[in-house]
C-alpha positions as CSV (number, residue, x, y, z in Angstrom):
1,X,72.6,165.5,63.2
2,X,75.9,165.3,61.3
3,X,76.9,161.9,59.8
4,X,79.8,160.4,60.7
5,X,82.1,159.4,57.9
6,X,84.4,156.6,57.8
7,X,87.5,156.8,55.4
8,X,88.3,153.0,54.0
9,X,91.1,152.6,55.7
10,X,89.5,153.4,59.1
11,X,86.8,151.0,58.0
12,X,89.4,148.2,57.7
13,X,91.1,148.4,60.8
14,X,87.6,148.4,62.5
15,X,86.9,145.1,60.6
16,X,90.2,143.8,61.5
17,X,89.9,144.6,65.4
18,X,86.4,142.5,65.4
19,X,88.1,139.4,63.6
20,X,91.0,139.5,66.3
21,X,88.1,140.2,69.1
22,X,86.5,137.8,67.1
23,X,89.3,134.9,67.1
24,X,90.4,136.0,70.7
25,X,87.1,134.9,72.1
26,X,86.9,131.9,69.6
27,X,90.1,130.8,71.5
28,X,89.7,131.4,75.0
29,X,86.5,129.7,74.9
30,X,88.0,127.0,72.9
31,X,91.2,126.6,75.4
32,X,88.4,126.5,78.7
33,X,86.6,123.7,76.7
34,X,90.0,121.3,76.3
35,X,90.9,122.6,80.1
36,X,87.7,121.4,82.0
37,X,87.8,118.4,79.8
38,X,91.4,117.8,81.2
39,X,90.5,118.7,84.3
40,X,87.4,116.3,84.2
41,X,89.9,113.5,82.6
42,X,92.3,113.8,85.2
43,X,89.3,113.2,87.8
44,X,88.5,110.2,86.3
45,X,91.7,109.0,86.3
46,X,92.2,109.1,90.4
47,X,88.4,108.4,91.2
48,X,88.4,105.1,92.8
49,X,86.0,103.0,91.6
50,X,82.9,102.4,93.3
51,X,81.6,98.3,94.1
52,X,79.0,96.7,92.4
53,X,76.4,95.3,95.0
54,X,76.7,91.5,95.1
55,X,74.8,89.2,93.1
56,X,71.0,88.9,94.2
57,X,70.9,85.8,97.0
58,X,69.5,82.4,95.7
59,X,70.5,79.1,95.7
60,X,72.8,78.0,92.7
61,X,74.1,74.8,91.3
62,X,77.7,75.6,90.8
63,X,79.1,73.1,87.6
64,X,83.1,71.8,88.5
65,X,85.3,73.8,88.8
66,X,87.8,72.3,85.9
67,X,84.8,72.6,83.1
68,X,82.5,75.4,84.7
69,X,84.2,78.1,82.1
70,X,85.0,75.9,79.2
71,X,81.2,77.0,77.7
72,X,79.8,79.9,76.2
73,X,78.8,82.3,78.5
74,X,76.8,85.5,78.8
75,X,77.4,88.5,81.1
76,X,77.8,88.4,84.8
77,X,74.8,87.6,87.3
78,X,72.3,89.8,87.9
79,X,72.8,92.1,90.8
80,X,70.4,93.8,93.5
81,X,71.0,97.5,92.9
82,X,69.1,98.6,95.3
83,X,68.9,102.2,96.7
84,X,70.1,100.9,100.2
85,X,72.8,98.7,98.7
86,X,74.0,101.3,96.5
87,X,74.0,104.1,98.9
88,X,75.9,101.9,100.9
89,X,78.7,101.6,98.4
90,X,79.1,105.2,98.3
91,X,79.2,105.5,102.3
92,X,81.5,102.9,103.6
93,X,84.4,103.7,105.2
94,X,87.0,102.2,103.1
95,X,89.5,102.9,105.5
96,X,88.5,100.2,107.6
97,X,88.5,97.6,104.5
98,X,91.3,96.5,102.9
99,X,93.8,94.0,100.6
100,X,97.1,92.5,102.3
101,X,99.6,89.8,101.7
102,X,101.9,88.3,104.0
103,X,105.7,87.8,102.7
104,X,107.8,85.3,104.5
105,X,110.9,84.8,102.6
106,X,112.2,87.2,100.2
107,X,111.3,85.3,96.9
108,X,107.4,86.1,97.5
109,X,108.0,89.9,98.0
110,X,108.1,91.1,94.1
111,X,105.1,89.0,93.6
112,X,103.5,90.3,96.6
113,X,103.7,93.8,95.3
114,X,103.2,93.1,91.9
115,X,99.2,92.0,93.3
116,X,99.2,95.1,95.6
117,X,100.1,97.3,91.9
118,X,97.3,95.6,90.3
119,X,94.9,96.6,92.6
120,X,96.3,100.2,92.7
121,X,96.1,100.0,88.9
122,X,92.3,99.2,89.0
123,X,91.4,102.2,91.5
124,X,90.4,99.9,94.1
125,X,89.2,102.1,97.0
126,X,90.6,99.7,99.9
127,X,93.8,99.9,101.1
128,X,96.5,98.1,100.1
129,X,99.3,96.3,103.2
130,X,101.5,94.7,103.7
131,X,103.2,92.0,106.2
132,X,106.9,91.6,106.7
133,X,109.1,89.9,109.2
134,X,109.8,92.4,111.6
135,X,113.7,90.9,111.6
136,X,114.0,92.7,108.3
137,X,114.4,96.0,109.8
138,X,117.3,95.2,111.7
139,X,120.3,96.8,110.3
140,X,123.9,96.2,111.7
141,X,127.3,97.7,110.2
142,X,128.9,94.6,110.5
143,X,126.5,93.3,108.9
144,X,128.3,92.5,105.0
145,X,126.1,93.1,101.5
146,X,123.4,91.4,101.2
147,X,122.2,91.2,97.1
148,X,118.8,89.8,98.9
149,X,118.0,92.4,101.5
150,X,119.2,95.2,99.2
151,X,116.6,94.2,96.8
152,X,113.8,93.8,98.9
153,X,114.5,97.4,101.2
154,X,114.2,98.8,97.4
155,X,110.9,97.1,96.7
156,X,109.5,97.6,99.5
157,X,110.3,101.9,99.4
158,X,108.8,101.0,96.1
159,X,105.3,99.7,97.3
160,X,105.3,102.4,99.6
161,X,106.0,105.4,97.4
162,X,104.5,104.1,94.2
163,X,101.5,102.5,95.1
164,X,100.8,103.4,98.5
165,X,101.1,100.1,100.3
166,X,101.3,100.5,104.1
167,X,103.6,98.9,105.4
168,X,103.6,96.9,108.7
169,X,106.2,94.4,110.5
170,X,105.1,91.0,111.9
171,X,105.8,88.9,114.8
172,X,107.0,85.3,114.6
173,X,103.7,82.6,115.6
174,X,105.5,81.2,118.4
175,X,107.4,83.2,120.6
176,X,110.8,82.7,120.5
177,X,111.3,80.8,117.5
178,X,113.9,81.1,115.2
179,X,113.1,84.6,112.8
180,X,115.4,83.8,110.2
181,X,113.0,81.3,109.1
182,X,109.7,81.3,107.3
183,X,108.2,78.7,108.9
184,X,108.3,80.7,111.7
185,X,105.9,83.0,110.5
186,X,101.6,82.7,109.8
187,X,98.7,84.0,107.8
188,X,97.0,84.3,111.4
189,X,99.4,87.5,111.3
190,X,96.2,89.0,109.5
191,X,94.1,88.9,112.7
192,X,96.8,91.3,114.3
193,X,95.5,94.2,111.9
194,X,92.3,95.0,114.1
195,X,92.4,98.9,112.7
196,X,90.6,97.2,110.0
197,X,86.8,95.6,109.6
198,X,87.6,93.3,106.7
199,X,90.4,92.2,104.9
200,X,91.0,90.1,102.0
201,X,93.9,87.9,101.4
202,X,94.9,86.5,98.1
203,X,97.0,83.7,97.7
204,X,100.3,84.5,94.7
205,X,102.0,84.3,92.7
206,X,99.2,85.1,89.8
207,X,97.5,87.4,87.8
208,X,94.5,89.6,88.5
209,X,92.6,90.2,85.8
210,X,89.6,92.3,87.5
211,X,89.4,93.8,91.3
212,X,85.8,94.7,91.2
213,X,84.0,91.2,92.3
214,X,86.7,91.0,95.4
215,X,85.5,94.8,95.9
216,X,81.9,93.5,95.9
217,X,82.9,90.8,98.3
218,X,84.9,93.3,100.6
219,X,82.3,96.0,100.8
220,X,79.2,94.1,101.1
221,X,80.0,90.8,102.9
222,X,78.9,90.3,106.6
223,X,82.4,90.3,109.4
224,X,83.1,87.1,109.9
225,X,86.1,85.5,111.7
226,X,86.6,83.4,108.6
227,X,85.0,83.2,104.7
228,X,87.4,80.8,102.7
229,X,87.0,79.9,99.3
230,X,86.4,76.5,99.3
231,X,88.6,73.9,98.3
232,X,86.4,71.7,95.9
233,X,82.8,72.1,94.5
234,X,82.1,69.7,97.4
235,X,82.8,72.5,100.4
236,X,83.9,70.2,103.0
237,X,87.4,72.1,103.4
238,X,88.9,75.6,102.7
239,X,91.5,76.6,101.1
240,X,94.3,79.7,101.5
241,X,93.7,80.6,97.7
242,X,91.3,83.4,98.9
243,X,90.3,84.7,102.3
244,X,88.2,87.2,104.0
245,X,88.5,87.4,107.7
246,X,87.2,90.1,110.3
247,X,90.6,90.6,112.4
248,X,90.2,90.2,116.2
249,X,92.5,89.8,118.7
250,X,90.4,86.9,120.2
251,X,90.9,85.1,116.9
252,X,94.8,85.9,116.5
253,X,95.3,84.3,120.7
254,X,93.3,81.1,119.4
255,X,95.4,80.8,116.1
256,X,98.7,81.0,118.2
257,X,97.8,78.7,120.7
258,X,97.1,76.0,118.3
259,X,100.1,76.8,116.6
260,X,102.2,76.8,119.7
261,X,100.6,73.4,120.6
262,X,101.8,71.4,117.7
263,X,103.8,72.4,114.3
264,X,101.4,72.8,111.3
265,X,101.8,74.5,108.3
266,X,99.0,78.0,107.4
267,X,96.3,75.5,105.9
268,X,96.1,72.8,108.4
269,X,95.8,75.5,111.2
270,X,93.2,77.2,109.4
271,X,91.2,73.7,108.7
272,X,91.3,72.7,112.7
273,X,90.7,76.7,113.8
274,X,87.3,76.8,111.2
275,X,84.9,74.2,110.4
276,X,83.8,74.0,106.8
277,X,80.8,74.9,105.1
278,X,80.5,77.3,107.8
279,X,83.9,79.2,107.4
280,X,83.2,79.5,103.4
281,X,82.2,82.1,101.1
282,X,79.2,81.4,100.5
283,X,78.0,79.7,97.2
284,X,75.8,82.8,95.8
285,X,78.5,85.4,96.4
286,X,80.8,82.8,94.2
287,X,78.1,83.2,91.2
288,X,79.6,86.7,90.7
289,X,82.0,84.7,87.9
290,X,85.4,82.9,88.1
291,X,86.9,84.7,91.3
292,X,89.6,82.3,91.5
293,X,91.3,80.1,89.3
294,X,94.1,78.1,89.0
295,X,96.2,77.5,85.7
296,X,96.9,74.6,85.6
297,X,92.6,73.8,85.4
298,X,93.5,75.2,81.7
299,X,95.0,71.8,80.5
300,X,91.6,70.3,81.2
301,X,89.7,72.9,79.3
302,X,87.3,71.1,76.8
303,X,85.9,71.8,73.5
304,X,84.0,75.4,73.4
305,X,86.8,77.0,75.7
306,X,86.6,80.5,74.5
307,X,90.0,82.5,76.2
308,X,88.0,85.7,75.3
309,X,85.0,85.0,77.7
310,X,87.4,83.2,80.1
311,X,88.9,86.8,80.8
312,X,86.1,89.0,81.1
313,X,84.4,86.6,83.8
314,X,87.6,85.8,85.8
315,X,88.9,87.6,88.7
316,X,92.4,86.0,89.4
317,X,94.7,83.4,88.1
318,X,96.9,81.6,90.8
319,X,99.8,80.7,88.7
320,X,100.2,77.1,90.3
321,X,101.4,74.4,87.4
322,X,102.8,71.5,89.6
323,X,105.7,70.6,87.2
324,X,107.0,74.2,87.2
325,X,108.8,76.1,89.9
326,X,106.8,79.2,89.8
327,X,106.0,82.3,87.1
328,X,109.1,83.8,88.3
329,X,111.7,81.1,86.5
330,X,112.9,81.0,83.2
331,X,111.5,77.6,82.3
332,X,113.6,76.7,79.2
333,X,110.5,76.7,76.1
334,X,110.4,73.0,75.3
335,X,109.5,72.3,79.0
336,X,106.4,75.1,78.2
337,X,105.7,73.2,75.4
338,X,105.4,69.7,76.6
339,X,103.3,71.2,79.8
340,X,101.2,73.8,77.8
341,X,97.1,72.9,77.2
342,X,96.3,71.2,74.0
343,X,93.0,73.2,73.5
344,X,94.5,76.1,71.3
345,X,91.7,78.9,72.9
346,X,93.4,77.5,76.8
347,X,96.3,77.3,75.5
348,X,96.8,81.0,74.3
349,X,95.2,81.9,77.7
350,X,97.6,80.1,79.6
351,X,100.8,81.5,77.8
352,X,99.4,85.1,77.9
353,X,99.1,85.0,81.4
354,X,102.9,83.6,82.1
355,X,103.9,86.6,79.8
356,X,101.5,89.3,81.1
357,X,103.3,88.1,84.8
358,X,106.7,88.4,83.2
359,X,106.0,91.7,82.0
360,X,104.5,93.0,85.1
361,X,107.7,91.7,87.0
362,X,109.9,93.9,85.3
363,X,107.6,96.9,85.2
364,X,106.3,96.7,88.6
365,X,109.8,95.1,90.2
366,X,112.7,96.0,87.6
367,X,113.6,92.3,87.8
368,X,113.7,90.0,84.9
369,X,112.9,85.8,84.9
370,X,115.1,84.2,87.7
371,X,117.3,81.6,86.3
372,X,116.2,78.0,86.8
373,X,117.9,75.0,85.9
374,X,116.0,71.4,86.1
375,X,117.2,69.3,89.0
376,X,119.3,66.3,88.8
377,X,117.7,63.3,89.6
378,X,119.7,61.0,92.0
379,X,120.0,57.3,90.8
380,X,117.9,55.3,92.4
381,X,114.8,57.9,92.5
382,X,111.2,56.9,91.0
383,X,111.9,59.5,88.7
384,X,115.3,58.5,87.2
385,X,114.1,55.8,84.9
């Protein structure tokens, strides 16, 4: 057989058309590789995360609330990770469960959202709503500008759009009453949202540092009419800070009724509808950390306070300081300063959180600090020296 002879040039571009075969595959393989990592990336990013099963049931001794995370601590409780209990988390119809607030008066809406954006943030699979007066959607063209109602029609397209926040219109408590005012209107509006098994209710303004323990509670609590968070270590009353209720018509008719009966303001109605210890979250779901807290606790924070641990094991910070109008007021810096803890680990926890909520205002809301000025004491007042 006759050999085939290749000239030197011939030899070359051979060599060169395998390095650009070469190089070709090299690339392709190498631009499939960064594509199914984006792709996997990407998947990560909109995956809602899944609960952790609750802590394992046993009785606990819960320490007071003003001290019980001013120690060192470790990591979270253990919890029961069981195949049942973790099959279940992956089964639920999260549909049916879900996070809502209840606006009454335009001031609470930004805040409102701004809770409803947090738990977006933190792929929460429950649904996030909303309740609004229903007199709200009444437009009139006589009706002149309204700086108030402008801003809140914009937030609210906002919770809608952005962060998927359904939204749903309430009735006043009593019929008939006067809708222009807020007292008109309840947190027994919750028991009116019977499309859902569970829902959880979180008092504002504040900050939520981590969603997954009130996903823990939401998924894997029993449907009760009523599981408060209790009002003191002492659970002989509950409090609005946090609530889980099973919605129910039956409950909504015996909410209004007492209501109708005699004025009373969201807690006192809840107190008289639902005896404590029974209507409380119970003490071993609690021992999944610091689910809620309130800031001004900080200013009793005692040596050992360590802000870092104090994050990681709280789940939200009710922004409630007694001498202050709120998180969303510019309270002049001296005023801060004569409030602020003395403990300098509480301390920087307690000005971090103010800022992190002024920083979420205008990111979530597009509004800065309202503008608050101190009131004048009238002569004569206990207060005016």
């Amino acid at each position: 057989m006759g050999k085939i002879l290749l000239t030197s040039g011939q030899v070359s571009i051979l060599l060169s058309s395998c390095i650009i075969i070469v190089f070709t595959v090299v690339l392709f393989l190498s631009g499939y590789i960064i594509q199914q990592r984006t792709v996997y990336s990407l998947q990560a990013a909109i995956r809602p995360n899944l609960p952790k099963p609750l802590p394992i049931p046993k009785p606990i001794d819960p320490p007071t609330l003003d001290v019980k995370w001013a120690r060192p601590m470790g990591a979270r409780p253990e919890v029961d990770e069981t195949v049942d209990q973790m099959i279940a988390g992956q089964t639920l119809d999260w549909s049916r469960l879900g996070y809502a607030q209840v606006v009454k008066e335009h001031e609470e809406v930004c805040s409102a959202i701004m809770l409803l954006a947090d738990i977006h943030r933190m792929k929460s699979p429950a649904r996030k709503i909303l309740l609004f007066p229903r007199v709200w959607l009444r437009t009139s063209e006589d009706e002149g500008y309204d700086a108030e109602m402008t801003t809140t029609r914009r937030l609210l397209k906002t919770a809608a759009r952005r962060y998927g926040v359904s939204l749903i219109p309430m009735e006043t408590i009593v019929d008939n009453a006067d809708e222009s005012l807020p007292s008109s209107y309840s947190l027994a509006s919750l028991y009116t949202l019977i499309n859902y098994e569970r829902i959880v209710y979180i008092q504002g303004p504040g900050s939520l540092l981590d969603a997954s323990a009130l996903d823990s509670l939401l998924a894997f609590s029993k449907s009760e009419p009523m599981a408060a968070y209790p009002a003191s270590p002492e659970r002989k009353a509950l409090s609005t800070s946090l609530l889980l209720v099973h919605p129910s018509l039956q409950s909504y008719r015996q909410l209004k009724e007492l209501r109708s009966a005699k004025p009373m303001g969201d807690l006192s109605l809840f107190r008289q509808a639902f005896a404590a210890p029974e209507s409380l979250i119970s003490e071993w779901s609690l021992s999944m950390g610091n689910v809620v807290y309130e800031s001004q606790k900080l200013r009793d924070a005692v040596d050992g306070f360590n802000a870092t641990v104090f994050k990681g094991a709280t789940t939200y910070v009710r922004l409630s300081d007694p001498e202050l109008p709120g998180p969303e007021y510019d309270v002049p810096y001296y005023l801060r300063v004569e409030l602020r803890p003395e403990n300098l680990e509480a301390r920087g926890a307690w000005e971090a959180l103010y800022e992190r909520f002024r920083q979420r205002r205008m990111e979530v809301c597009g509004l800065d600090l309202e503008y608050w000025k101190r009131p004048v004491l009238e002569a004569g007042s206990p207060d005016s020296g």
